[in-house]
C-alpha positions in Angstrom: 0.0 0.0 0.0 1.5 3.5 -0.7 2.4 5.2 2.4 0.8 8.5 1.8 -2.4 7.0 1.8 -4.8 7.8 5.0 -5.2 3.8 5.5 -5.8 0.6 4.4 -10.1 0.3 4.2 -12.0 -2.9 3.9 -15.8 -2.1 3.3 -18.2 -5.4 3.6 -21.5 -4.1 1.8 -23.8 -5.8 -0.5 -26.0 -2.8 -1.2 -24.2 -1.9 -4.4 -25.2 2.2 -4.6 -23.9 2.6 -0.8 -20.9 0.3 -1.5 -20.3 2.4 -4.6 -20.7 6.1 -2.7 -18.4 4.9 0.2 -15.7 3.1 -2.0 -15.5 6.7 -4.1 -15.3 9.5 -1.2 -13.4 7.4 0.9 -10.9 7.1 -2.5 -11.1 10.7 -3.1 -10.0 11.3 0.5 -7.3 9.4 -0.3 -7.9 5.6 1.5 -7.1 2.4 -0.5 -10.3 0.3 -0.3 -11.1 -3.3 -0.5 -14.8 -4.1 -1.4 -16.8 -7.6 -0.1 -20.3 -7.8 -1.3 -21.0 -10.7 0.9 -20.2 -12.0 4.4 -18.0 -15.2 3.2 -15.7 -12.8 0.5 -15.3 -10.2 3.2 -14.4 -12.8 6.2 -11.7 -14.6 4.4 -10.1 -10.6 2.6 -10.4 -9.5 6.8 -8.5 -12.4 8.6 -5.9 -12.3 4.9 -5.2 -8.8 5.0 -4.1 -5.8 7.0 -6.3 -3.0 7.6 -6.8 0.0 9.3 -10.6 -0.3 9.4 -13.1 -2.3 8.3 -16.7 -0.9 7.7 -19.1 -3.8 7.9 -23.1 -3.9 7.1 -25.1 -5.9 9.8 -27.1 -7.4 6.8 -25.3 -9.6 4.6 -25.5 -12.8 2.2 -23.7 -15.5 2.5 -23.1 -14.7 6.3 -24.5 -11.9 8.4 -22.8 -9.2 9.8 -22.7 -10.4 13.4 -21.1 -13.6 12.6 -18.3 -11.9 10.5 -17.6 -10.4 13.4 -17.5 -13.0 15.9 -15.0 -15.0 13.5 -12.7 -12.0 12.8 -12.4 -11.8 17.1 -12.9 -15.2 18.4 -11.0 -17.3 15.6 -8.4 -14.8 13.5 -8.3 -12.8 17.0 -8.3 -9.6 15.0 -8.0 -6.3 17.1 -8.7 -4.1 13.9 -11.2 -1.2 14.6 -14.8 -2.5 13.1 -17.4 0.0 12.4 -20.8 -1.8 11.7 -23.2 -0.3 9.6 -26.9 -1.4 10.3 -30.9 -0.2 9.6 -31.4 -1.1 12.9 -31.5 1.0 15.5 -33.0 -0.8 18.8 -31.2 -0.8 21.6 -30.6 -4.7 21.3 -29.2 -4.8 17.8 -26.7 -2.2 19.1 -25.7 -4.5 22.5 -25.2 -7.4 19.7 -23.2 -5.9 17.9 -20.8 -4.5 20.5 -21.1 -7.7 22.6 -20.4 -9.2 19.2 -16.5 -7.0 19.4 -17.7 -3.8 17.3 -15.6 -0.6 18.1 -18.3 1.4 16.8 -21.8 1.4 14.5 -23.1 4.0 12.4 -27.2 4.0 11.5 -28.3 4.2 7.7 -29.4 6.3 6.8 -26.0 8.3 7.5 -23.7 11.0 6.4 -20.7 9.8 4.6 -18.5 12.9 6.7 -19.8 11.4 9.9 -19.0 8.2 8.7 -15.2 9.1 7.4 -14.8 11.3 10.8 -15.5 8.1 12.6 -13.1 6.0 10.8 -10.4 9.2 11.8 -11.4 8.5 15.1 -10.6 4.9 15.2 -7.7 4.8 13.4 -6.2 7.0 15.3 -6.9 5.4 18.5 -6.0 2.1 17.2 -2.4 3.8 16.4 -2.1 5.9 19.7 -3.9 3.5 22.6 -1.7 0.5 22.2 1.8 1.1 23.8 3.5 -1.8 25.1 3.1 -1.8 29.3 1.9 -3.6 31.9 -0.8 -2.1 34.3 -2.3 -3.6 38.0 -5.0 -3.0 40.3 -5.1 -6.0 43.2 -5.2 -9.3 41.2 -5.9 -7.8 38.1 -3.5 -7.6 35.1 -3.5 -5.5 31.6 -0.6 -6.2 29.9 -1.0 -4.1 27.1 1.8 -5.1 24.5 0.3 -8.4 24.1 -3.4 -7.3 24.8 -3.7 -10.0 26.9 -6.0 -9.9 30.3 -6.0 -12.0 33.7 -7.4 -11.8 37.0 -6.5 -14.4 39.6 -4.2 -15.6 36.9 -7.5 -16.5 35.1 -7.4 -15.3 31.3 -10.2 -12.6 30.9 -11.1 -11.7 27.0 -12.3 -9.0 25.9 -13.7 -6.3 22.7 -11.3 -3.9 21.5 -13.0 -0.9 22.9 -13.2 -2.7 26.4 -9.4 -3.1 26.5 -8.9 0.7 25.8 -11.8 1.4 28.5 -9.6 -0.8 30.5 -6.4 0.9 29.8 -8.1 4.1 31.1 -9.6 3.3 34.1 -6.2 1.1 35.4 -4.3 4.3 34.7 -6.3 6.7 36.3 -7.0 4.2 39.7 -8.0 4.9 42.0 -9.2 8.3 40.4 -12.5 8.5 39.2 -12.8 9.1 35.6 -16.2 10.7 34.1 -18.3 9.1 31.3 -17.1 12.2 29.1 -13.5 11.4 29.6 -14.1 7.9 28.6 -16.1 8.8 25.8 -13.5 11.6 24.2 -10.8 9.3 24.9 -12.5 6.3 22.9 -14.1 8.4 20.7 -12.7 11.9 20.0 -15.5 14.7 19.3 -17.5 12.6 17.8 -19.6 10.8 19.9 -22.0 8.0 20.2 -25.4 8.0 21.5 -25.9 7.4 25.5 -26.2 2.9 24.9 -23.0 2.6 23.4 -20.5 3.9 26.6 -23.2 2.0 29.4 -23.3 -1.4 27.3 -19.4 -1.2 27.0 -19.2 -0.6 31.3 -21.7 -3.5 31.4 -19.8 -5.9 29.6 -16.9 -4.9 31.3 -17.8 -5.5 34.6 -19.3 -8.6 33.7 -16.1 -9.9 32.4 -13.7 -8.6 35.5 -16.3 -8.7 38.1 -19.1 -11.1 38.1 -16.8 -14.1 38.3 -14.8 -13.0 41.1 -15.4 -12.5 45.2 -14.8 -9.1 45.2 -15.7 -6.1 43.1 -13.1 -4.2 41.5 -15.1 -1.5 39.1 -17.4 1.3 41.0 -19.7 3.6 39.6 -19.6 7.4 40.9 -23.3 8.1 41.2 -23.3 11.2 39.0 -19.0 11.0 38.4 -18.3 8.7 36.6 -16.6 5.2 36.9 -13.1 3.7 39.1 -10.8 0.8 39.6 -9.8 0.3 43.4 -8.7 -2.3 44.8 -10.8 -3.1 47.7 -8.1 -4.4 50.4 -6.4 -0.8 49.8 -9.2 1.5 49.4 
């Protein structure tokens, strides 16, 4: 790929006008994109190539959106930033899909600024987030240069967006952090509507809390969120 190129784009979209609109302002915007018009052609060009994005439609042939996703996380253990594209915009569709690993979703009909400022976004947290070091808080342990997770010495896995909400909260504890630091950390200025932070927290509490005796994430009633360990605190 030429390196004066904004990134490396895979769109999966069968709807051939929106593929077509995407594919040429992303282009004139200078990305290099790859086009899938169905879920089994854009599953094997994600987990045999390296991208900087990938823009995926909840609705596909072949395979649906969802399932892409859970393959491109659970078996090719891909940590590329996924922005999903969908029609629906229930509160549900949007937990599946972030449950399901997405970084981010977009609702069509959209703007195709708002969706190239979200790609920005993504990247550039992708690039910048991801420093090689190893963070603690009681038995719980982020070692970020190999993204891997444990508590107890138990392996713990979790979405892309839930390690960086990780990263943030285990370097700020025992300091409360606010939902709008979270968010323009993750995020940037462009933000996502009120679900998409509360189903992230939710998930990751389940994942480093429920199993476990004691509790190591707190919600500030009105604040925000915290890591403390509880024998310190």
């Amino acid at each position: 790929m030429p390196t004066n190129t904004q990134g490396h784009l895979l769109l999966i979209e069968d709807h051939q006008d929106i593929a077509e609109m995407i594919c040429e302002y992303m282009e004139r915007s200078d990305y290099v994109m790859d086009h899938a018009a169905d879920g089994i052609t854009g599953l094997h060009l994600a987990v045999s190539n390296d991208y900087d994005a990938i823009i995926l439609d909840q609705m596909l042939p072949g395979m649906d959106g969802i399932a892409v996703l859970e393959k491109i996380r659970n078996q090719a253990k891909r940590a590329v930033p996924i922005l999903i594209l969908t029609a629906r915009d229930t509160l549900q569709d949007k937990i599946a899909g972030l449950d399901a690993g997405a970084d981010d979703y977009l609702v069509k009909p959209f703007e195709i600024k708002e969706l190239e400022a979200r790609l920005r976004a993504l990247i550039r947290r992708q690039r910048g987030l991801l420093s090689p070091e190893k963070l603690q808080v009681a038995d719980l342990i982020f070692d970020s240069g190999t993204l891997e997770v444990t508590r107890a010495n138990k392996p713990i896995k979790l979405t892309p967006i839930g390690l960086k909400i990780l990263k943030i909260l285990m370097h700020a504890s025992p300091r409360v952090v606010s939902r709008r630091e979270i968010e323009r950390q993750i995020w940037g200025d462009i933000l996502p509507d009120s679900d998409t932070l509360r189903s992230h927290m939710y998930n990751l509490r389940k994942s480093i809390d429920k199993p476990f005796s004691k509790p190591l994430m707190e919600t500030m009633q009105n604040s925000g969120f915290r890591l403390v360990d509880p024998d310190e605190d």
